[in-house]
C-alpha positions as semicolon CSV with decimal commas, in nm:
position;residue;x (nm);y (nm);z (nm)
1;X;-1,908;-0,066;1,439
2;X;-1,794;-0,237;1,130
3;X;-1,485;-0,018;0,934
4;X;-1,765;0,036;0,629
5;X;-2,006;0,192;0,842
6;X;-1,789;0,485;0,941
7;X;-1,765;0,774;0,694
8;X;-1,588;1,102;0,700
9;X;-1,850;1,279;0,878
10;X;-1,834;1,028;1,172
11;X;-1,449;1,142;1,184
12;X;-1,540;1,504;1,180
13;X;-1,758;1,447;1,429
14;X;-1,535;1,309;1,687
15;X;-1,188;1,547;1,567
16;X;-1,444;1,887;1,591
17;X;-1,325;1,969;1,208
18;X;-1,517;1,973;0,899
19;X;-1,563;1,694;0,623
20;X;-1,295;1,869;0,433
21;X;-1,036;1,875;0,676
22;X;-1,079;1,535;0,693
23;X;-1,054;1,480;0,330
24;X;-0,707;1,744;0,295
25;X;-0,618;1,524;0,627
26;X;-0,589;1,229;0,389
27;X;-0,498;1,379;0,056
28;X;-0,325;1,717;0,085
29;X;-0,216;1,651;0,490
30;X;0,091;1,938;0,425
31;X;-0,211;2,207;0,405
32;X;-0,360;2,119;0,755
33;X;-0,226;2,285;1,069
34;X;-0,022;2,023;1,258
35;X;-0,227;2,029;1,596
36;X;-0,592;1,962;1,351
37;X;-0,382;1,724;1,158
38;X;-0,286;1,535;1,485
39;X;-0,689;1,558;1,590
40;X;-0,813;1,405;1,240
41;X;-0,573;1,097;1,296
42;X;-0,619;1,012;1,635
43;X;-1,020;1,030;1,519
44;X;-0,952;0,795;1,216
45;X;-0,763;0,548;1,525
46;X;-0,979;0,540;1,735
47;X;-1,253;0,456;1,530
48;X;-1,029;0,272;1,280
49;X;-1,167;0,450;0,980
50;X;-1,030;0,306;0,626
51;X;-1,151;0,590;0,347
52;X;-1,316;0,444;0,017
53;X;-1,002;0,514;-0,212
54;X;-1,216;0,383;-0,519
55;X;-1,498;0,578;-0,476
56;X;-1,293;0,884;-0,414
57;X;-1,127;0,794;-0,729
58;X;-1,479;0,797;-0,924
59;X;-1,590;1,148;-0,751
60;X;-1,276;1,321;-0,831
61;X;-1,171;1,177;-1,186
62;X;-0,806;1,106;-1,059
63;X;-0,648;0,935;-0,793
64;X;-0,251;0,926;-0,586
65;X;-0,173;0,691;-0,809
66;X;0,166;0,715;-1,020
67;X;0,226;0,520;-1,260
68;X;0,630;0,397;-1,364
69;X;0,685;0,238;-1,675
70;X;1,040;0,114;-1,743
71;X;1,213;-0,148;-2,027
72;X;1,378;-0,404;-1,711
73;X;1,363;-0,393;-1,392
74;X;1,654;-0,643;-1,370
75;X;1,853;-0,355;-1,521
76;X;1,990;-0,209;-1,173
77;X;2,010;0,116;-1,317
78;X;1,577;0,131;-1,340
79;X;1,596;-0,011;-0,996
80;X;1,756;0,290;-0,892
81;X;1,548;0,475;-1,062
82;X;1,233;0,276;-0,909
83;X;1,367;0,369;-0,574
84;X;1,383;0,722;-0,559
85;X;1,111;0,748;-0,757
86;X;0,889;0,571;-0,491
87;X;1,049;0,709;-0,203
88;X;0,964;1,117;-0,372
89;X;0,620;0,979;-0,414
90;X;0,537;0,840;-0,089
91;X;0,670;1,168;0,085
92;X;0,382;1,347;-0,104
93;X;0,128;1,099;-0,052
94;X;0,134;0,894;-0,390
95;X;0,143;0,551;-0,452
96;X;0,337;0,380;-0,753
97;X;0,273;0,103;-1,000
98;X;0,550;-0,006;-1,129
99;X;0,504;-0,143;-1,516
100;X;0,760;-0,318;-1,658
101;X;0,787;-0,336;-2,094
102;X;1,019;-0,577;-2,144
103;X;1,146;-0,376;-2,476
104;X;0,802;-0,487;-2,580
105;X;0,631;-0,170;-2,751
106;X;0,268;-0,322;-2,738
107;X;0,287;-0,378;-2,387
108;X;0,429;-0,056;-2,315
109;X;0,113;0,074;-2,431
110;X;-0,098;-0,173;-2,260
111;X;0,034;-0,045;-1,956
112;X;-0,077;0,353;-2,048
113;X;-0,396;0,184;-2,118
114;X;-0,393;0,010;-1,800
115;X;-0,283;0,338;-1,617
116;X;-0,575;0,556;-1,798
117;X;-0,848;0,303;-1,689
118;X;-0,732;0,352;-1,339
119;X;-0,773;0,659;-1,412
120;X;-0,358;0,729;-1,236
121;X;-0,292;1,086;-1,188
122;X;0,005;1,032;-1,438
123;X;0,268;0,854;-1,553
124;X;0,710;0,837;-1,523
125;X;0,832;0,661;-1,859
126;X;1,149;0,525;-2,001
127;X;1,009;0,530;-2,313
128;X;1,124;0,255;-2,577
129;X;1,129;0,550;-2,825
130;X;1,123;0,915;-2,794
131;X;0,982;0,939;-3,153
132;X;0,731;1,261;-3,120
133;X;0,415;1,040;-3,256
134;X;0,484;0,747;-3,019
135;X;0,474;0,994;-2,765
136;X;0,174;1,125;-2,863
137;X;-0,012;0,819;-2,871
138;X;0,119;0,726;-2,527
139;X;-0,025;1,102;-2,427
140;X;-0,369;1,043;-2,616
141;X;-0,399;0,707;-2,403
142;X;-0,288;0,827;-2,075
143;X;-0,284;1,120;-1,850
144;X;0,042;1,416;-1,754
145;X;0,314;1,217;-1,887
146;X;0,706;1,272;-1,811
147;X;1,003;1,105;-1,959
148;X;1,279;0,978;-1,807
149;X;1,649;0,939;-1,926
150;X;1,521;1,079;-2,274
151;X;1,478;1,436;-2,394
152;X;1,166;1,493;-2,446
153;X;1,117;1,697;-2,859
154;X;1,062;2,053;-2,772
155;X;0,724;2,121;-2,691
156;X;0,621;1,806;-2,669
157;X;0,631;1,710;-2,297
158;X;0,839;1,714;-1,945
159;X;1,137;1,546;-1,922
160;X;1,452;1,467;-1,707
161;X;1,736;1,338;-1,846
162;X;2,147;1,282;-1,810
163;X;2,388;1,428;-2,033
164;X;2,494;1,097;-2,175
165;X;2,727;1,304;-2,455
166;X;2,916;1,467;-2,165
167;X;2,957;1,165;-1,994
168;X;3,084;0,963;-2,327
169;X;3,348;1,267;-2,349
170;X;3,465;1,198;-1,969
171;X;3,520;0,837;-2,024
172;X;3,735;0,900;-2,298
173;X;3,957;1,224;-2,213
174;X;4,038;0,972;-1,921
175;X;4,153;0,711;-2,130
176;X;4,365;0,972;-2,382
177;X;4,531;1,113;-2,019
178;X;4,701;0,772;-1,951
179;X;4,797;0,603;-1,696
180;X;4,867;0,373;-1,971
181;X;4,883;0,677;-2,242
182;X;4,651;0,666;-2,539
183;X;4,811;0,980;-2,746
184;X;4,782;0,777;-3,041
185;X;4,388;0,726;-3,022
186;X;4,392;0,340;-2,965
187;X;4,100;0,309;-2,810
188;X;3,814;0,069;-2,887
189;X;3,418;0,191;-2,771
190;X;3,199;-0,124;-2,718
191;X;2,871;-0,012;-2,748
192;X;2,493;-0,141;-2,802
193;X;2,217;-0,043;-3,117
194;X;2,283;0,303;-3,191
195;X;1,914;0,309;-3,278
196;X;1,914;0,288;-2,849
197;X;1,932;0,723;-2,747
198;X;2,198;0,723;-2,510
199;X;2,391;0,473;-2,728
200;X;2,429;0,697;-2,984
201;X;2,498;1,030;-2,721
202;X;2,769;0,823;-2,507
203;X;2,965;0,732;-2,889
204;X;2,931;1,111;-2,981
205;X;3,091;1,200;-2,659
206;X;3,365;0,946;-2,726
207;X;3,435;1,107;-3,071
208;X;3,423;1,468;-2,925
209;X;3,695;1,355;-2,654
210;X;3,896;1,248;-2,986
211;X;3,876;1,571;-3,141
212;X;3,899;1,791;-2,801
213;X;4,261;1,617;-2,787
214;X;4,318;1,700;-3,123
215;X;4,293;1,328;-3,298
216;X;4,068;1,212;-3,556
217;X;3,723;1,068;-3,424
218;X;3,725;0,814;-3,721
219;X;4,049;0,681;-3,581
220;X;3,811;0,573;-3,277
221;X;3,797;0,176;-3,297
222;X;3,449;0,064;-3,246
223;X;3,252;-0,288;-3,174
224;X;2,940;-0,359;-3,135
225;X;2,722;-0,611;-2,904
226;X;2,376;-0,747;-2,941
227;X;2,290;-0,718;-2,579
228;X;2,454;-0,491;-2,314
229;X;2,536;-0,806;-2,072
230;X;2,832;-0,900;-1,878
231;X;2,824;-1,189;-2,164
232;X;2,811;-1,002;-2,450
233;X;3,074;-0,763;-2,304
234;X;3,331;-1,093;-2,237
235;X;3,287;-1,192;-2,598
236;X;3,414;-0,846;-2,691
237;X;3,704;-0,879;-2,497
238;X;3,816;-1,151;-2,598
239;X;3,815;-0,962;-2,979
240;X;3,957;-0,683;-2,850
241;X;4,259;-0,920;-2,695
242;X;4,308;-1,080;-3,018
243;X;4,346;-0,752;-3,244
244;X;4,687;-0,585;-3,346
245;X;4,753;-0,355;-3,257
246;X;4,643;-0,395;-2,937
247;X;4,466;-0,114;-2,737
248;X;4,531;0,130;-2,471
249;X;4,200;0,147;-2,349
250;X;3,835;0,050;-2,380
251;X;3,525;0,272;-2,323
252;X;3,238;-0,012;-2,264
253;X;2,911;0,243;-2,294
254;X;2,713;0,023;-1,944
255;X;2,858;-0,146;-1,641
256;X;2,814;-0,461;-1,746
257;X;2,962;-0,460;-2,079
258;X;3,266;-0,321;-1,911
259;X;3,291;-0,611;-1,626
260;X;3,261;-0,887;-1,959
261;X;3,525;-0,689;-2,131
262;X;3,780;-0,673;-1,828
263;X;3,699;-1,095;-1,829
264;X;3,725;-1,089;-2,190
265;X;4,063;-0,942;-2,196
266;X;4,239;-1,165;-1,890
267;X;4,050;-1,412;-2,100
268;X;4,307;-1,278;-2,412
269;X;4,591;-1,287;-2,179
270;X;4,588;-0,841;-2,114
271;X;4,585;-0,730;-1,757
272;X;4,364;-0,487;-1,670
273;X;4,534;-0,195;-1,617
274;X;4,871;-0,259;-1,606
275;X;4,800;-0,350;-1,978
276;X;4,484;-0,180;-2,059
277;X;4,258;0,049;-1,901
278;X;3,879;0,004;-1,905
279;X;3,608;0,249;-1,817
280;X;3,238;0,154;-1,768
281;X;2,946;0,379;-1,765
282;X;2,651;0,420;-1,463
283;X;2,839;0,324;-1,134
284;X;2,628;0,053;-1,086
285;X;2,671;-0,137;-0,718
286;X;2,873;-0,410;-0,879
287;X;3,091;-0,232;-1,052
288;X;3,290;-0,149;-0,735
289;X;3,269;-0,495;-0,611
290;X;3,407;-0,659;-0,926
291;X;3,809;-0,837;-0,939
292;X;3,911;-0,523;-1,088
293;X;3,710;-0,243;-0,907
294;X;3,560;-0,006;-1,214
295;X;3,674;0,292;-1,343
296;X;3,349;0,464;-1,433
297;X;3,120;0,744;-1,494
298;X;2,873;0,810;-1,245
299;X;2,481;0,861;-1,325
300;X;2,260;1,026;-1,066
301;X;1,992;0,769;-1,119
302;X;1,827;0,824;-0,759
303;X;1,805;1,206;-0,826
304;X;1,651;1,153;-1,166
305;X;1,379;0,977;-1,006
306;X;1,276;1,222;-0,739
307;X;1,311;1,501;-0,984
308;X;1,076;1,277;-1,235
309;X;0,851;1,238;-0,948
310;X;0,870;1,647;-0,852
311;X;0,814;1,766;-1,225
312;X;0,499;1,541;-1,292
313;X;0,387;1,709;-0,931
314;X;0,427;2,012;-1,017
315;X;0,237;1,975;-1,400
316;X;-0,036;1,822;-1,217
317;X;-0,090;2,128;-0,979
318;X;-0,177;2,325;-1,319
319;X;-0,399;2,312;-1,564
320;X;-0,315;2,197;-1,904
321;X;-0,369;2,537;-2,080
322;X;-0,163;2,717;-1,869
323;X;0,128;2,479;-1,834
324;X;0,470;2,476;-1,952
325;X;0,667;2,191;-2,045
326;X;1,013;2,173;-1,896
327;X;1,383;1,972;-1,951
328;X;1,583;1,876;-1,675
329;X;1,902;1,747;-1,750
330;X;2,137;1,633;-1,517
331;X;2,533;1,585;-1,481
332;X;2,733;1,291;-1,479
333;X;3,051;1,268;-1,303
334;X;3,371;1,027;-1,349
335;X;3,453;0,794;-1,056
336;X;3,805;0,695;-1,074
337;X;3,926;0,333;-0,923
338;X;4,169;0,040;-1,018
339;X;4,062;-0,029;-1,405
340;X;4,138;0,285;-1,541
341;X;4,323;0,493;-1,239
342;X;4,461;0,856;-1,262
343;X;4,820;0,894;-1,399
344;X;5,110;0,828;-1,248
């Protein structure tokens, strides 16, 4: 018998259950007792049953279909994001199309657009922007919507995000505490747009480590790059090498700027730390693997994604009268190694 002659009844048939316990079998398989689950499948074997996913999806108006929108999937930190995200939606019986923006805001909403005719049971964004009307348009497009590594504006949405202001101030009370003592404040921040969220939150937490220790925030040197890159960041070293006086210690606000800058700076004839200390941001996998292993604070970017995946779950098990947005916000944590290390 060809696969598209068998139907759920056929399975029923031959497992002794109902038509619906083959259909929760296949889409809600945690409310089946495990000996009828175990019947269902070894029916669907043996008579190598594939179910009609599309026109389930027509019948019922959604589908297990998640949809992940992020700026770069180069960027390892959205890779790590990608993976738990996929790995919490598997183990509940979704699948995930990952969409990729490019910083591109018209194709961001291309992809909602793309999502909504698929008719995907929701969507995980990185948004480009978490202004509250671009949000709303993304909404109006697509389905149950929740952000990721942005705060969503109260009322407006779920959202999961890391305290990127706490983290800023950990990078740079570590810097102030030495081992190559910053009392005075000279330390330089090398950071991207602050039009970019957690930009803007990791330089606030930089300035509140300045006044926590009792210095002047404006006495914070800054610079700013174009593009976070390993590149970009080695340019920046090499300024930072080349002004008087020269610094204590550098708080790059990603990875990579921070593995340019350390280049940058051998570049400018400072050792890093004996000379200077550098601190990165997102404990990326390179950034213990580089010449200098990286001093840096820790995001838990694999967490954010299951807990992404977990609140849009749990939004779409209620209706949208009834349901109430929540904020997640997790904790970042310093990991100390050779480019900024404790003191002595």
């Amino acid at each position: 018998m060809a696969k598209h002659d068998i139907g759920f009844a056929a399975v029923a048939r031959l497992a002794g259950v109902s038509n619906a316990t083959v259909s929760n079998t296949l889409n809600r398989p945690e409310i089946v007792a495990p000996a009828t689950r175990e019947r269902v499948l070894a029916a669907i074997e043996e008579l190598d049953f594939v179910p009609n996913r599309a026109a389930a999806t027509l019948r019922q108006g959604t589908n297990r279909l998640i949809g992940l929108v992020i700026p770069d999937i180069a960027n390892p930190f959205y890779s790590a994001i990608a993976r738990g995200v996929t790995e919490a939606a598997a183990g509940h019986g979704y699948t995930v199309a990952l969409c990729v923006s490019h910083d591109d805001p018209d194709l961001e909403l291309r992809h909602f657009e793309m999502l909504a005719e698929h008719r995907a049971a929701g969507a995980l964004v990185a948004p480009l922007t978490a202004d509250a009307s671009r949000l709303a348009q993304l909404r109006r497009v697509g389905s149950r919507l929740v952000l990721m590594d942005r705060t969503a504006p109260e009322g407006t949405g779920c959202s999961v995000a890391i305290d990127d202001v706490h983290g800023g101030e950990l990078a740079v009370a570590h810097l102030l505490a030495g081992p190559t003592p910053a009392s005075d404040g000279s330390i330089v921040l090398v950071n991207g747009d602050l039009a970019i969220p957690q930009c803007a939150d990791r330089r606030e937490g930089a300035r509140n480590a300045f006044i926590a220790a009792g210095l002047d925030p404006d006495d914070l040197r800054e610079v700013t790059v174009d593009e976070m890159t390993v590149d970009a960041g080695r340019i920046a070293g090499r300024r930072i090498a080349a002004q008087t006086p020269r610094p204590t210690g550098v708080f790059c606000t990603n990875d990579q700027l921070a593995l340019g800058v350390i280049r940058g700076l051998n570049d400018g004839g400072l050792a890093v730390p004996d000379e200077v200390s550098v601190v990165g941001y997102g404990d990326l996998a390179l950034a213990a693997d580089g010449r200098v292993p990286l001093t840096t604070v820790e995001q838990p970017k694999d967490e954010l994604g299951r807990m992404a995946v977990e609140i849009l779950l749990a939004e779409l098990g209620t209706d949208r009268a009834s349901h109430e947005h929540v904020t997640r916000t997790l904790e970042p944590h310093l990991v100390v190694r050779e480019s900024a290390p404790l003191p002595a």
